[in-house]
N, C-alpha and C positions, 0 to 999 in steps of 0.2 A: 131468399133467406136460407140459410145455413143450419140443418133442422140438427146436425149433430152438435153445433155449435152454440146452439139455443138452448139445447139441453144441457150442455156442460155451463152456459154462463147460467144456467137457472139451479144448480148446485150450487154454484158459485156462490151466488146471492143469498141461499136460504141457508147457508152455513150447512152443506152437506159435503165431508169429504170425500172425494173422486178421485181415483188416477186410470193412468193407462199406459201401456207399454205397447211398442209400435212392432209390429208383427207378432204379435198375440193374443188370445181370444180371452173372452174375460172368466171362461171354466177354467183357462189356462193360471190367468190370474188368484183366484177365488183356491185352487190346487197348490199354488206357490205360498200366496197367503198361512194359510191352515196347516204347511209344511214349517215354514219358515219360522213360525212363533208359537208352534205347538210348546208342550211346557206340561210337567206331568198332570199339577195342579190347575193347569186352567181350562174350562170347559169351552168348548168353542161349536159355533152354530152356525152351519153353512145353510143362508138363505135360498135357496131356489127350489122352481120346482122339477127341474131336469135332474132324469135320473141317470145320467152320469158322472154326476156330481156322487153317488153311491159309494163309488172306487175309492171316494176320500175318509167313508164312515171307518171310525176303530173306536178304542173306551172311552175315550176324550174329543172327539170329535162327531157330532151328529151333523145332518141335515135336516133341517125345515120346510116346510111347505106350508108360506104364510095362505096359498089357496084353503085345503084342504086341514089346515091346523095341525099338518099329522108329522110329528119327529121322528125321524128314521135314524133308529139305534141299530149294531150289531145285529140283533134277534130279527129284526124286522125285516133288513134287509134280505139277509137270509133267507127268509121266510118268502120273498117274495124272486128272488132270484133263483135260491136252491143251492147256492155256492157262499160260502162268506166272502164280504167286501173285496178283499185283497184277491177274491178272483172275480170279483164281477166283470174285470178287461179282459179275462181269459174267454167268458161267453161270448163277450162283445166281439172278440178277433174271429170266433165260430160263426154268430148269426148278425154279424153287421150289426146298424145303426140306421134304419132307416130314418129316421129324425133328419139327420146329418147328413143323408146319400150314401152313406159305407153300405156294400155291397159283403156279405156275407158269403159263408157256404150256401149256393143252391142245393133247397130241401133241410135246412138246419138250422131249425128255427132255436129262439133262448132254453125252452124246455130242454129239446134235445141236446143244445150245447152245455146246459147243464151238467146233463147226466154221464156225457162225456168226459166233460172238464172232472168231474166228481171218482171218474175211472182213472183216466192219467193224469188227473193233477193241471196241464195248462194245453193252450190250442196246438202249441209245439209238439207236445206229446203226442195227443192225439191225431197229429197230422200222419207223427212216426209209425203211430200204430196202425194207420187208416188198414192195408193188407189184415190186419186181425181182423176189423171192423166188418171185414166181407163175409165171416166162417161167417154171422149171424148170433155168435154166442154171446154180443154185445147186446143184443135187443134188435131195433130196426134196424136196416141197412139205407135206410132212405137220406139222401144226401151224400152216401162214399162214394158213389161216382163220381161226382162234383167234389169230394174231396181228393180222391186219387188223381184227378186233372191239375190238381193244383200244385205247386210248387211249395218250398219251405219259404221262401223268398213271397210269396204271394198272403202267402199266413204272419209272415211277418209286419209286412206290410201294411195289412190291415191293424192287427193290433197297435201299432205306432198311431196311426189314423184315430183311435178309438182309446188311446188311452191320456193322461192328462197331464202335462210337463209340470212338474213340479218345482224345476228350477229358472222358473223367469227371472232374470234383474229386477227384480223389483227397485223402485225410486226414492225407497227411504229404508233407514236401520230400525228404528221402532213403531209399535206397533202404534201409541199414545198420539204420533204422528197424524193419526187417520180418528182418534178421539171425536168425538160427536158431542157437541152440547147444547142442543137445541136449535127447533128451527128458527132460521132468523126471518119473521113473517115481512116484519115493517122494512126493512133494508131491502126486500126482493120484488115491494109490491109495483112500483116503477117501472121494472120488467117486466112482471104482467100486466100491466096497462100496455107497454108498449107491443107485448104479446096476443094481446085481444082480452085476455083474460078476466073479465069486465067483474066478475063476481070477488075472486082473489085479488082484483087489485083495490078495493074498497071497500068488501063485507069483512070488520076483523072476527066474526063470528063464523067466517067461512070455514069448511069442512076439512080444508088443510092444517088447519092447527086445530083437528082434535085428537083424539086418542082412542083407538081400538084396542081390542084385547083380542091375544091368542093364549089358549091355558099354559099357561106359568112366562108369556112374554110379555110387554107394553110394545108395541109399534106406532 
């Protein structure tokens, strides 16, 4: 069985729309998304719980965390980076992304890329300045050796790795395209029968068509 394929024909079925674009990642997508259809008046809500997804918060655009219920406005993020959104990819170029395997400045962790980013404004900057970084009149010096080994080309590089393309091809013009109206239980339940799915393919009281709440969303 074909488990990626099982899950796209099981979208399919329940009347969920899905796409994909072939050589990019779905932050990639979710990043294009949010750029593409932004619009002064429409508020828009990026589902996940990966905080990279960050990079995308502005006035009109938050992220979600159906785990933890918790919306990530402007304030918040802030709050928890130390840099507003539009430098959150500035830290990340500093202290990697372990999540992902990006490999940062050794010794340069988010706090301290913060406080850097917060001094010169982006990791470029700060790479420039690293020689200042030594007098000590920065704060710590822990990490400018690993950043004076590194090249502009190395700092660049990472940042590219850690930040979020915003301009996918997307496979359609409007957004109404991707419109949602309900799951389609009875049309999918066939599939899960033949899936094993022994509960969803027969209980119509089954837990997939019910409705949770998060404060101020339906899912």
């Amino acid at each position: 069985m074909d488990s990626k394929q099982d899950v796209l024909d099981m979208l399919r079925e329940l009347g969920i729309p899905n796409f994909a674009v072939r050589g990019w990642e779905a932050d990639d997508l979710l990043a294009s998304l949010a750029h593409k259809f932004q619009a002064p008046r429409l508020e828009t809500y990026v589902v996940t719980s990966d905080k990279d997804l960050h990079q995308l918060v502005r006035p009109n655009v938050r992220c979600l965390d159906v785990f933890s219920a918790k919306v990530w406005d402007e304030q918040k993020v802030e709050l928890k980076w130390g840099v507003p959104p539009s430098k959150v990819v500035e830290v990340q170029a500093l202290a990697g992304d372990s999540s992902d395997g990006v490999r940062g400045v050794r010794g340069i962790g988010p706090t301290r890329a913060a406080e850097l980013v917060r001094l010169f404004g982006s990791a470029e900057a700060v790479w420039t300045n690293s020689i200042k970084l030594m007098s000590g009149n920065y704060g710590s010096r822990r990490g400018v050796k690993a950043l004076l080994a590194m090249t502009i080309k190395d700092i660049r590089n990472t940042r590219k790795l850690v930040s979020l393309d915003r301009k996918v091809p997307l496979p359609f013009e409007r957004i109404e395209e991707l419109a949602f109206d309900g799951l389609h239980l009875e049309r999918a339940r066939p599939l899960f029968n033949y899936m094993g799915f022994r509960q969803w393919s027969s209980d119509s009281s089954s837990s997939l068509g019910q409705t949770t709440f998060v404060p101020g969303f339906t899912t």
